[in-house]
C-alpha positions in Angstrom: 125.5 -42.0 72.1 128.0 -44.7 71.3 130.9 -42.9 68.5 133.9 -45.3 67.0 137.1 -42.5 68.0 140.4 -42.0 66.2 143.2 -39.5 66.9 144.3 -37.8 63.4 146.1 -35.1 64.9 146.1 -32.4 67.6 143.4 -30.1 67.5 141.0 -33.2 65.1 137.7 -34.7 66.2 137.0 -37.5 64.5 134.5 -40.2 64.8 131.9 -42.6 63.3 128.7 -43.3 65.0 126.5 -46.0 65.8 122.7 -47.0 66.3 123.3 -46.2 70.3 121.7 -43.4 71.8 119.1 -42.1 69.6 115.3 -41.7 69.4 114.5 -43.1 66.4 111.9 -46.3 65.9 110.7 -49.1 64.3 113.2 -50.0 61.3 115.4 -47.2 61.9 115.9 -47.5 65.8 118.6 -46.0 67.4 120.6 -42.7 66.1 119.2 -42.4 62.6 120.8 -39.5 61.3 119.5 -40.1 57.8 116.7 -37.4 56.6 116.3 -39.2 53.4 115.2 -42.4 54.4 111.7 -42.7 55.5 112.4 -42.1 59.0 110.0 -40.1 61.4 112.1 -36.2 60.4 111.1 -34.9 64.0 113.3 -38.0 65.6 116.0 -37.9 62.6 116.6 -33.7 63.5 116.9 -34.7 67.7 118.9 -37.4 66.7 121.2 -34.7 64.9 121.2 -32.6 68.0 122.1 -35.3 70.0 125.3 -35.1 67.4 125.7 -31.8 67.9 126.2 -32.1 71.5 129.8 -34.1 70.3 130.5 -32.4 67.7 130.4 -28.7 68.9 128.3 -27.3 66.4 125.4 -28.9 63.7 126.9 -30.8 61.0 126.8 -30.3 57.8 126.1 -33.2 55.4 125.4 -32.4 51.9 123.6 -34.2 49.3 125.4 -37.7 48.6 124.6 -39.3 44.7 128.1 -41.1 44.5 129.5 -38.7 42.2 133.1 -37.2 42.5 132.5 -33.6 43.8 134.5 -31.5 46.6 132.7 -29.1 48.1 134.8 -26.6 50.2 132.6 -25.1 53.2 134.1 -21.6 54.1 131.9 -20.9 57.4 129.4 -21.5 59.8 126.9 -19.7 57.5 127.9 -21.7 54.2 124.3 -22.8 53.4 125.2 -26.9 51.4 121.7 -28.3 52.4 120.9 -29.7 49.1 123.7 -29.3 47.8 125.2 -32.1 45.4 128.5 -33.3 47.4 130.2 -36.5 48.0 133.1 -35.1 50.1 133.0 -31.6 52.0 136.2 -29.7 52.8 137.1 -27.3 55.6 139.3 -25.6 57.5 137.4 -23.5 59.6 137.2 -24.4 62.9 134.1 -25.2 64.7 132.2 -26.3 61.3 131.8 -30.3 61.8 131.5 -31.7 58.4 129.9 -35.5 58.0 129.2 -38.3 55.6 126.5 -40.6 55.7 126.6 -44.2 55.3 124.8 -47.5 55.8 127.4 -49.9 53.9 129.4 -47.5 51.4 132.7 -46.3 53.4 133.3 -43.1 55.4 136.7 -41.7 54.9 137.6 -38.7 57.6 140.6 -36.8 56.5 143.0 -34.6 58.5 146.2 -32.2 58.1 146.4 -31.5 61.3 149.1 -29.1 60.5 147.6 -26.8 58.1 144.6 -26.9 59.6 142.2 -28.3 57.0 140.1 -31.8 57.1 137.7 -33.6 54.7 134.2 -36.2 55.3 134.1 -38.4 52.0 131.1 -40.8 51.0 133.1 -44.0 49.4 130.4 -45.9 47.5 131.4 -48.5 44.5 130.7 -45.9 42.0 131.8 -42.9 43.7 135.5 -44.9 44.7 136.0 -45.9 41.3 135.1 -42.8 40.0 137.7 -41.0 42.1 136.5 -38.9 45.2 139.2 -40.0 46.7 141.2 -38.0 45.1 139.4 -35.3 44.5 138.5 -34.7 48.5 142.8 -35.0 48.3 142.8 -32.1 45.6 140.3 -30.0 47.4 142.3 -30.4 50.9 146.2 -29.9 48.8 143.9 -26.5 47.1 143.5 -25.6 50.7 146.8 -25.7 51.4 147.1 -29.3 53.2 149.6 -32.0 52.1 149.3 -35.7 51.2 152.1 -37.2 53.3 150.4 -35.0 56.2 147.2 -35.8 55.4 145.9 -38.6 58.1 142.9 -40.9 57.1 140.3 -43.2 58.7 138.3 -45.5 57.2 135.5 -46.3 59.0 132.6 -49.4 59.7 131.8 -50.5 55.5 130.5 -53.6 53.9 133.5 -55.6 53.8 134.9 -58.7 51.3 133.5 -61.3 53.5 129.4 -60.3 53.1 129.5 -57.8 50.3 128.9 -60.1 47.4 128.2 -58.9 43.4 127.8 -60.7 40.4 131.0 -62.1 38.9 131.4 -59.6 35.8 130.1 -56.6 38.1 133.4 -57.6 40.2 135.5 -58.0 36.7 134.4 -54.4 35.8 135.3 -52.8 39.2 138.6 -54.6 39.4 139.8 -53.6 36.5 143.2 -51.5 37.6 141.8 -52.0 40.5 142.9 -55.3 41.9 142.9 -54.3 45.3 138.8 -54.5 45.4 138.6 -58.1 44.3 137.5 -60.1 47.0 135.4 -63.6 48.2 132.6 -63.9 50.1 132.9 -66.5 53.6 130.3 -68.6 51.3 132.8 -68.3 48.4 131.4 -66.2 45.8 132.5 -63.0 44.2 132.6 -59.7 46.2 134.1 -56.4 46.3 136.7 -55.2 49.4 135.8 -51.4 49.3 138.1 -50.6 52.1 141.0 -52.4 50.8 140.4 -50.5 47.3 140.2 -46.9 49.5 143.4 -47.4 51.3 145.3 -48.8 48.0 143.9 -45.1 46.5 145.4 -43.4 49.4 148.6 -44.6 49.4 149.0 -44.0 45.9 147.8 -40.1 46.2 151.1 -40.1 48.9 149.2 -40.7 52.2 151.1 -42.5 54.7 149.1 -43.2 58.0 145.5 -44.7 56.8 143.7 -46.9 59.6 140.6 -48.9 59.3 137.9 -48.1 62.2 135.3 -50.6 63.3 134.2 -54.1 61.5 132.0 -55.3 58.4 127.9 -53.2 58.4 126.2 -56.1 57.2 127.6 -58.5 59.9 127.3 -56.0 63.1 123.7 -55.4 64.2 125.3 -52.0 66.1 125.8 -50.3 62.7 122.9 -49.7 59.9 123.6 -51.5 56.8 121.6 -51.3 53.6 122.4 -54.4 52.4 121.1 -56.4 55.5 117.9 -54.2 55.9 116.7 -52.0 52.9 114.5 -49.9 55.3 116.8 -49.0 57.3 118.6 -45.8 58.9 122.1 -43.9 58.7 125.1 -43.5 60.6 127.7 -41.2 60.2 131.5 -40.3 59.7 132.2 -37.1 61.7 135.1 -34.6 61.5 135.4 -31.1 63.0 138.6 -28.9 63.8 138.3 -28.1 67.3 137.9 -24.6 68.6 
């Protein structure tokens, strides 16, 4: 298994995975860690194990539908299966928490000092509709801090391949400049990392760091937008133990 590292503090495991090192087949080849996406579930759940192994423990992923909840998980037996969530919160140690992605942008969050870290799904919808800052309010609620919180921003469609119609990228960049981007063939598109790390500095983070390239251009990563069939990869952060 090939993971994307990043140090956000003492005591932080962070990382983003790729399509190396897993037993998946066919259109999803490689470490799909996606049970929601018409992969084999038997291969999807060794896959998961095979995450495990790095992570120190399962990790919990909850159910992504780019809406703006923060779900705080409180313990290993926390049962979020299901559960509606587009961030999860923790400060428990041992209890990875994860986002899954194949183009929309996984944001790891860490206060290293308090103890207390965040996995956040940034789609379009769920960006604009700000789960950035709520995964912020549920980490301050938990007693981290904004200019202690660390972020990293991992592997996500980027401005050069992630094109939209011309009034969808009117609508998103409204007070939002920072998204407004152009394709390498010159047509309208959407910089969702750019936008993310514009959010973040506004909600008083100071260290944000982009990890890995653009999905849709790196065969290595799965990417929705290149392949509709296709499988997931994830953003992974656990205090350790």
């Amino acid at each position: 298994m090939n993971v994307l590292t990043v140090d956000l503090g003492p005591g932080v495991r962070v990382g983003f995975t790729t399509r190396a090192g897993g037993v998946s087949t066919g259109a999803w080849e490689g470490l799909d860690l996606g049970l929601h996406v018409g992969d084999d579930p038997g291969a999807v759940r060794r896959n998961r194990a095979i995450l495990a192994t790095w992570a120190g423990a399962p990790v919990r992923f909850g159910r992504q539908v780019h809406g703006t909840t923060a779900l705080l998980v409180q313990g290993p037996d926390a049962q979020i299966e299901g559960c509606e969530a587009d961030a999860l919160v923790t400060a428990a140690p041992g209890l990875p928490v994860g986002v899954l992605v194949a183009d929309c942008v996984p944001v790891l969050l860490a206060d290293a000092v308090r103890g207390v870290v965040a996995a956040v799904h940034a789609g379009r919808r769920g960006l604009i509709a700000g789960i950035l800052t709520a995964a912020v309010e549920a980490m301050t609620a938990a007693g981290g801090r904004p200019d202690r919180i660390r972020a990293a921003l991992g592997p996500a469609a980027d401005g050069c391949c992630y094109e939209v119609p011309a009034w969808l990228q009117e609508e998103a960049c409204a007070g939002r400049p920072e998204l407004r981007a152009t394709t390498t063939w010159g047509t309208a598109s959407l910089d969702l990392r750019a936008g993310a790390v514009a959010e973040l500095s506004a909600l008083g983070l100071v260290d944000v760091r982009i990890v890995g390239g653009c999905t849709i251009e790196d065969p290595a990563l799965y990417s929705y937008r290149r392949a509709p069939v296709t499988g997931r990869f994830a953003g992974v952060v656990t205090l350790v133990p």
